[in-house]
N, C-alpha and C positions, 0 to 999 in steps of 0.2 A: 363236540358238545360239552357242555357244566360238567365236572363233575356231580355225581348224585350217588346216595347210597339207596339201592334194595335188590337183593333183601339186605338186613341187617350184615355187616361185618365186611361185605365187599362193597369196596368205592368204583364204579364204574369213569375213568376219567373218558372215554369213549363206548358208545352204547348203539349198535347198528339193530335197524329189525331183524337183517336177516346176514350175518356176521357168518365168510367160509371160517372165522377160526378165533377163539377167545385166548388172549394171552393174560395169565392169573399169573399176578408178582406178588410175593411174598419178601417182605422187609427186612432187612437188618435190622438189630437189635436197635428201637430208638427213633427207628425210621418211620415213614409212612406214605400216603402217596402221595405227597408233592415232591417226593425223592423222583417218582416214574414221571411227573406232568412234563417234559420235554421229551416223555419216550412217543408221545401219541403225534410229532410231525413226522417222526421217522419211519413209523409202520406202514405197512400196507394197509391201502384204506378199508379193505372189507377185512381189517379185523379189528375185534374188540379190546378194549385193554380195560380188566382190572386189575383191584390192587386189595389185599388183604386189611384190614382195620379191626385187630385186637379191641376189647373192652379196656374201657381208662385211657383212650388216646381218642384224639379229634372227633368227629361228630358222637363217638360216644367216649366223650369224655367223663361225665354223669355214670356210666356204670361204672361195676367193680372189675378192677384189673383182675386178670389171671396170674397165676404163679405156679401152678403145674402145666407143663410140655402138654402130658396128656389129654386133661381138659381142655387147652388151648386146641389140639389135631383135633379133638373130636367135633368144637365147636365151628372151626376151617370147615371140616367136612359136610355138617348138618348143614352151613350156609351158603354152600358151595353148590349145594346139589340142583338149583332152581336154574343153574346157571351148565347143568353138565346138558343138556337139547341137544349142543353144537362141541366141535372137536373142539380141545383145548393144547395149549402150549403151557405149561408150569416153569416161571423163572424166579430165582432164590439167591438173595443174596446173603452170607453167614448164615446166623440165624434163621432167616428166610429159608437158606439152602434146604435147612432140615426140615421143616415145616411143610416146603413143598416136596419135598422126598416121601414123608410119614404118610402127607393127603396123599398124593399119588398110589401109595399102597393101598390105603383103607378105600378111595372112590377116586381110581382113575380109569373107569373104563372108556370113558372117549379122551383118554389121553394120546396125544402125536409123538408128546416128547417132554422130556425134564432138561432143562439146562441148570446150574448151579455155577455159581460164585465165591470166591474166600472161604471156602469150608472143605476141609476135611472129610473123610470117608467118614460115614454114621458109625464106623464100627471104633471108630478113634475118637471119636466125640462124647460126651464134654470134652476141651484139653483144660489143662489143669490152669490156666488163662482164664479159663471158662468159669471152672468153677470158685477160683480166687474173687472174682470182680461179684459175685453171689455173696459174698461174705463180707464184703465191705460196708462199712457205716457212711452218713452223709456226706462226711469229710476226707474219707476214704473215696468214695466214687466219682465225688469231684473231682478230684483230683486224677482219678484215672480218665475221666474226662478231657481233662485237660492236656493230659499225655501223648493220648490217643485220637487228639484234635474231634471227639468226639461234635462237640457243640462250640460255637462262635463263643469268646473269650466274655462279648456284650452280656451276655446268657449267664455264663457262668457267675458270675461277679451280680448276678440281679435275685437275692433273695426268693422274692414275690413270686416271680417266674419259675425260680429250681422248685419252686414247693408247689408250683402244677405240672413240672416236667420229669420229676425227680421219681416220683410214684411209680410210673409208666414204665422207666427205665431201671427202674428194680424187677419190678417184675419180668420184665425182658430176660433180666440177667438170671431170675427165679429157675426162668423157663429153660434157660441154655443149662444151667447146674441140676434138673429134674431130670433131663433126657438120660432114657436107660433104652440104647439097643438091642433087639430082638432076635438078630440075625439076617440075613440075607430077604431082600424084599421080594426075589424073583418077578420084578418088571417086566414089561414084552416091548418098552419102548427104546429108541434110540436114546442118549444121553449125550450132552457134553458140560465137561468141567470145564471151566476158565480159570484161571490162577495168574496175581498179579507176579510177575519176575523179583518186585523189591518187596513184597509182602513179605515182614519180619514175622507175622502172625502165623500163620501156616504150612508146615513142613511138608514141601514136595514130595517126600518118602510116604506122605499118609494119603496120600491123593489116589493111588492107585485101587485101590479099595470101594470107588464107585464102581469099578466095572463088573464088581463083583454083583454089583443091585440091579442088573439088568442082563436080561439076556437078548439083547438086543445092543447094537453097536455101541459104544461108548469112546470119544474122545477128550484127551485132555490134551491143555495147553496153557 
């Protein structure tokens, strides 16, 4: 089906009456759900897929962006809840990763499982990557755009465009440099980390550290 947004802040890009399982993606810094719109030929047909949509990006582009971590989970959470009836699956990519780790704590009790992405254990996060690209000015973040193949080269070089895309992805970066870990989530779900092999961003050695947030199986790879 279209995608459609309701409630506010989750994009449904697939929306069953009666769905055995929701899968809720949570985005990379930047991202959004047209990043997931190729995940819905792949799934299984009786499940749902959403996809998380921060304020200051696509249909709510008109509101005010976030820049605390905090208020960002909390508001995941409040818009998430119309959607917990049916089990769910949480996938995260960076950014994402945490976001759907933090919801998970606060309202996951029909959660099956967390999978995660290019991200480091919560207990290691910010990395200091993290909070560099927070500190950066326009011409500074460009540029780390540019480095980090962030955005199409077309984008970058188009004024007009960085001064509606540009907002969005500060705030993204607000959010990665606000996070302040708590301690251990004590999860009851299965886990699995995924980690790219040529990933220069993410140090192997900090990976082990999910297992700690669940007491239930945890794989990486």
């Amino acid at each position: 089906m279209a995608a459609d947004v309701h409630p506010p802040g989750w994009v449904a890009l697939r929306r069953l009456a009666q769905p055995a399982l929701r899968l809720c993606c949570f985005p990379y810094a930047g991202g959004g759900p047209a990043a997931f719109a190729r995940w819905v030929r792949h799934l299984p047909p009786s499940w749902d897929l959403l996809v998380l949509q921060l304020p200051g990006r696509g249909a709510r582009l008109g509101e005010q962006a976030l820049h605390d971590f905090d208020a960002a989970r909390e508001q995941a959470c409040t818009h998430l809840q119309p959607w917990l009836d049916r089990p769910c699956l949480f996938f995260g990519h960076s950014l994402g990763a945490i976001l759907a780790y933090e919801v998970a704590r606060r309202c996951g009790d029909r959660l099956q499982g967390l999978v995660v992405s290019a991200c480091v254990a919560p207990r290691h996060w910010p990395t200091e990557r993290g909070r560099a690209l927070a500190r950066l000015d326009r011409d500074g973040l460009v540029a780390a755009l540019r480095e980090y193949n962030g955005m199409p080269a077309q984008v970058l070089d188009d004024d007009e465009v960085l001064d509606l895309l540009l907002p969005a992805m500060q705030a993204d970066f607000d959010l990665v440099a606000s996070y302040r870990y708590r301690g251990p989530a004590g999860l009851e779900v299965p886990m699995h980390v995924l980690h790219g092999a040529d990933d220069p961003h993410v140090d192997p050695g900090r990976l082990q550290g999910w297992a700690l947030e669940t007491r239930g199986p945890c794989g990486i790879e």
